[in-house]
C-alpha positions in Angstrom: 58.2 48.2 20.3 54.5 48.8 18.9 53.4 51.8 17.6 51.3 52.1 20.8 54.1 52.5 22.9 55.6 54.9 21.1 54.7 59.0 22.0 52.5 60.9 20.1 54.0 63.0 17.2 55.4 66.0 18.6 53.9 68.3 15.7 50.1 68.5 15.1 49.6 66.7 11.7 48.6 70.1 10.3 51.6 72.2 10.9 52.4 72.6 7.4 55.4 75.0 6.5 56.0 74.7 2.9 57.0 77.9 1.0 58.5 78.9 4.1 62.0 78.9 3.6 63.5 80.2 6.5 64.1 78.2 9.9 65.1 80.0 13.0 68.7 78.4 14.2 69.4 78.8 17.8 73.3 79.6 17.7 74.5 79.1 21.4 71.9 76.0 21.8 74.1 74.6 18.9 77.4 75.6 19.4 76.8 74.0 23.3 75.0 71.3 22.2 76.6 66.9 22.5 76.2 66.9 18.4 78.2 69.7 18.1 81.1 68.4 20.8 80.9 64.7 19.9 80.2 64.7 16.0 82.5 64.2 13.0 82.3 66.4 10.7 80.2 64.3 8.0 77.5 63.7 11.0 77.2 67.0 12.0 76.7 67.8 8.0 74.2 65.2 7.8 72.6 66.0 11.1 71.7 70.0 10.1 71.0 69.1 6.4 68.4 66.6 7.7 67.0 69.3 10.0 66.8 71.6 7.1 64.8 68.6 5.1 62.2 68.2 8.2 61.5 71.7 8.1 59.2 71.4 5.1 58.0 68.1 5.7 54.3 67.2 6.2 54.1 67.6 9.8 57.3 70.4 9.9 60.0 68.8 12.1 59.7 65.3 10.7 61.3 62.8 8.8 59.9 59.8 7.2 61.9 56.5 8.8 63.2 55.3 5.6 66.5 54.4 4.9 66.8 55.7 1.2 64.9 58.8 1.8 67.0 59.9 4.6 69.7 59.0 2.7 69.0 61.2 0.1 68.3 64.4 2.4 71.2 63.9 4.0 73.3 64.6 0.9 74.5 61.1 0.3 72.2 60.4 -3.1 71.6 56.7 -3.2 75.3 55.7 -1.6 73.6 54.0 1.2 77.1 52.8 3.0 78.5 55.8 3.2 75.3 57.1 4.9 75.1 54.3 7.6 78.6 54.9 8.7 77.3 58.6 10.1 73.5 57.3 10.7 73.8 57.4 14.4 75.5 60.6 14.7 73.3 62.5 12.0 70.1 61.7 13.0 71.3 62.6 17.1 68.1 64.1 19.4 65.5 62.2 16.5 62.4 60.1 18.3 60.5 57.9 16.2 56.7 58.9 17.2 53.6 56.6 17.0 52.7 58.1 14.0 55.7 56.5 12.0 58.1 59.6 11.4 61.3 60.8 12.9 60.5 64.0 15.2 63.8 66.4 16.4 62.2 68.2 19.7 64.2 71.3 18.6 63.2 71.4 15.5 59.5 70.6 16.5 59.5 73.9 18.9 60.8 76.0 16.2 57.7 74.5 13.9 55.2 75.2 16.7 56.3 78.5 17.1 56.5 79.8 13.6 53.1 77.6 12.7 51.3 79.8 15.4 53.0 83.0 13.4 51.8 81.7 9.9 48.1 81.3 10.7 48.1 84.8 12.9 49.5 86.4 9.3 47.1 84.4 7.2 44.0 85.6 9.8 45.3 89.2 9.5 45.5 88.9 5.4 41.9 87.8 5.2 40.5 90.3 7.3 42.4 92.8 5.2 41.1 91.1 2.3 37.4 91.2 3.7 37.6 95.2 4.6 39.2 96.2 1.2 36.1 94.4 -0.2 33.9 95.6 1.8 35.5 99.1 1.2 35.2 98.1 -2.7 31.2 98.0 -2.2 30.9 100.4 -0.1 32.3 103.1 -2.3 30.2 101.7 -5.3 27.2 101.9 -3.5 28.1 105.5 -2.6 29.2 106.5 -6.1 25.7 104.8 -7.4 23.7 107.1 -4.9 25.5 110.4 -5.8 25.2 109.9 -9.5 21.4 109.4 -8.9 21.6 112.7 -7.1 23.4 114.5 -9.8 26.9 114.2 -8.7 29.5 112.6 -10.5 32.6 112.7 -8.5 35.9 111.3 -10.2 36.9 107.6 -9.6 39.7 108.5 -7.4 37.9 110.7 -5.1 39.4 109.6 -1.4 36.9 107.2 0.2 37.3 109.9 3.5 35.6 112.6 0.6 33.5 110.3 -0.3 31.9 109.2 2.6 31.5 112.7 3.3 29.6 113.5 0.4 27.3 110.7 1.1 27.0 111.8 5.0 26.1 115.0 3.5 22.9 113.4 0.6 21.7 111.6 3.1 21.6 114.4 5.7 19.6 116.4 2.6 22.4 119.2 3.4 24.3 121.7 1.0 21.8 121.0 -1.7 22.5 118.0 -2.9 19.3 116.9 -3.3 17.6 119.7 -4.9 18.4 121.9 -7.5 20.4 124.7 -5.5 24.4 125.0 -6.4 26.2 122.5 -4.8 29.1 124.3 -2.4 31.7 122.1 -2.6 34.2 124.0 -0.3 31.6 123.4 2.6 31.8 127.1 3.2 28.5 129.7 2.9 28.4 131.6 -0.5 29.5 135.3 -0.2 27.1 137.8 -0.8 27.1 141.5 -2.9 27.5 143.7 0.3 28.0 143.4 4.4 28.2 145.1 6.8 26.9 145.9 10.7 25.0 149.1 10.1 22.7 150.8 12.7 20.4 152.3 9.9 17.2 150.0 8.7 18.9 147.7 5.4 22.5 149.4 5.5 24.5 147.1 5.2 21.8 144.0 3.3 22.4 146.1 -0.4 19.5 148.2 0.9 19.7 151.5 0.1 18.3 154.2 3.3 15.4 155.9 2.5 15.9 159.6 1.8 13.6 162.6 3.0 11.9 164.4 0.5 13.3 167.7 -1.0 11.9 170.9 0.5 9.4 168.9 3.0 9.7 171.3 6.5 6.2 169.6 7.6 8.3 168.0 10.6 10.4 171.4 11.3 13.6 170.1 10.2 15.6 172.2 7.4 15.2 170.4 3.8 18.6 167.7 3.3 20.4 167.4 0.2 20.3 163.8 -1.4 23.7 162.1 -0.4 25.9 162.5 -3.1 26.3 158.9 -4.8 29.9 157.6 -5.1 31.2 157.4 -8.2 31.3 154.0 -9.9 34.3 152.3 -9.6 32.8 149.3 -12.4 31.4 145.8 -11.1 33.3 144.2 -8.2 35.0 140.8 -10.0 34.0 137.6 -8.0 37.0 136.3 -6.2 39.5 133.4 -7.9 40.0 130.7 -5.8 41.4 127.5 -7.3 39.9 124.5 -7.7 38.4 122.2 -4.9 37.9 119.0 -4.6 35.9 117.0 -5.1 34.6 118.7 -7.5 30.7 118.3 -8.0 28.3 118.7 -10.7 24.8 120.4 -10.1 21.7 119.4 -11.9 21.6 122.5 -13.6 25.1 121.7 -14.9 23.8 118.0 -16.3 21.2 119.0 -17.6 23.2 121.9 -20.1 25.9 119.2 -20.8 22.8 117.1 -21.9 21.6 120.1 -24.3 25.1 121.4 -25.7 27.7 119.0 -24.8 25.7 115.7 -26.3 28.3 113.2 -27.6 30.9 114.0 -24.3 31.7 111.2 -21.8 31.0 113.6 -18.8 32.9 110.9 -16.1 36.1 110.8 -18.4 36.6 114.8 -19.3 35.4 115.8 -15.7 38.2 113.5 -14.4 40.7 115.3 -16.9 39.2 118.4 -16.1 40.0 117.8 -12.4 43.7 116.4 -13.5 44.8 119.4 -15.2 43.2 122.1 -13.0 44.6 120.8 -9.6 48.1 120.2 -11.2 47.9 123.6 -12.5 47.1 125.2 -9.2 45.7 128.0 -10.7 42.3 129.9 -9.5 39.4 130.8 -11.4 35.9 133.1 -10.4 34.0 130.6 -11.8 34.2 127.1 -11.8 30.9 125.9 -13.6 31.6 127.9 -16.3 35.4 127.0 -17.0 33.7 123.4 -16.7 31.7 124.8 -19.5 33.8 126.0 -21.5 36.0 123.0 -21.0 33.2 120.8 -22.2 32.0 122.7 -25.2 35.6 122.7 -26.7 35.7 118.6 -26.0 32.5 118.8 -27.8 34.2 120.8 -30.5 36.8 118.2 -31.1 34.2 115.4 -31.3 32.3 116.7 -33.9 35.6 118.2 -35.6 36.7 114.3 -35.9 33.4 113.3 -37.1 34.0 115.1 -40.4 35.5 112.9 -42.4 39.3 111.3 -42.3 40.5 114.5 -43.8 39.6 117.0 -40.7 42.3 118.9 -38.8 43.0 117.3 -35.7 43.1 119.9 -32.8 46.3 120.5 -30.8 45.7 119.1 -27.6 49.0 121.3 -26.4 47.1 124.4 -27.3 45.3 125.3 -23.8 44.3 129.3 -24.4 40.9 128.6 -24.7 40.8 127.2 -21.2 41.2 130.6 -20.0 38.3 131.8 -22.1 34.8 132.3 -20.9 36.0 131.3 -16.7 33.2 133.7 -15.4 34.9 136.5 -14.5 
């Protein structure tokens, strides 16, 4: 019989299933099966250790038609008598194919099948690949554009905040492109006094005018001045904790420029985020613990730079953080 009468290989010469170590094995289709009925036990042996030898061949499901090498996968080394004797019965349901190789139909199927389920998992692994990428230069691009704006936002701001703070640069909203505090809660800024009032600036921290004492030019009896309420001091701001992301303003550049010279703004920001959100607690005003936070790094900088024999500061010592918040 020439190779042209033989039928085409049952596997495409690509299916390549190396580093795949696990074949499906079709129990019932087995157990029902002639090998499994007519077989000795040394050719049934022989028969599933060759299947498990075709399944990371070069196509999957094949064997090369060679005496020794079939031999040898079949567990019987280079004892080629002993592996004759159960030749027929081992290599049961095998077709040679014009292509030179042994092909088991079953075991072709399975190699079809889990082929088509390799190069679906390799497709989906790219694209991942391709959108964390893509992701990757995305958020650099954003990053770049904020800092050009004035806002340094830490590394591991959440791309979602991100692109949010982006949205709102290039929408020129909330400031971020001028030099008016940047909100970074999203919500409006309170203001000193409200209120609904029917009289002309009650309510706008407008005092109503008052009539003059005495004056009876309109025929009304002279009023009394209201009597002013008594101070109760200045109202404190209200502490809210911490919000992020937490953006710098070009106001507050420009004074870590002027007093805080030798700080690496990105790296004490970020621990200046790290400790203030694991803290929880609330301050009246952010920009100046941010500050206060960065004068004391400058501090330690210039502590260091005196000479081997400075005192280091204690790092665990944290009451000046509560110094100069704003309040």
């Amino acid at each position: 019989m020439t190779a042209s009468d033989l039928p085409a290989p049952l596997v495409p010469a690509d299916v390549d299933l190396r580093g795949l170590p696990f074949m499906p094995l079709d129990v019932n289709r087995l157990r029902d099966s002639d090998l499994a009925i007519e077989a000795s036990g040394d050719e049934f042996r022989a028969a599933v250790l060759l299947w498990c030898a075709s399944w990371n061949q070069v196509p999957a499901g094949s064997l090369p038609d060679a005496e020794q090498a079939l031999a040898a996968y079949a567990g019987f080394g280079r004892d080629l008598k002993s592996w004759k004797k159960v030749r027929d019965g081992a290599l049961r349901g095998f077709v040679k194919c014009a292509d030179g190789r042994l092909y088991h139909p079953v075991v072709a199927e399975k190699a079809i099948d889990a082929w088509a389920q390799r190069v679906e998992h390799r497709a989906a692994k790219e694209n991942e690949n391709k959108r964390k990428e893509k992701e990757r230069q995305d958020r650099a691009r954003m990053f770049e554009a904020l800092r050009e704006a004035g806002q340094v936002l830490p590394y591991n701001t959440t791309t979602k905040a991100l692109r949010e703070a982006f949205a709102a640069l290039e929408q020129g909203g909330n400031g971020v492109t001028g030099h008016a505090p940047v909100t970074v809660t999203g919500h409006a800024q309170d203001t000193a006094k409200r209120g609904t009032g029917n009289r002309e600036g009650e309510g706008q921290g407008i005092e109503p005018p008052l009539a003059p004492l005495g004056d009876l030019s309109q025929g009304q009896p002279a009023r009394k001045p209201a009597a002013k309420a008594e101070s109760k001091g200045v109202r404190a701001k209200p502490r809210k904790p911490l919000q992020m992301p937490f953006l710098m303003t070009p106001e507050m550049l420009a004074w870590a420029k002027e007093k805080a010279p030798a700080v690496n703004l990105d790296r004490e920001t970020e621990r200046f985020c790290d400790y203030w959100t694991g803290t929880g607690k609330a301050m009246a005003d952010w920009p100046s613990t941010w500050r206060n936070w960065m004068r004391r790094a400058q501090d330690d900088l210039e502590r260091r730079g005196q000479g081997g024999g400075a005192a280091k500061s204690d790092t665990n010592d944290t009451r000046w953080i509560d110094e100069d918040d704003g309040v």
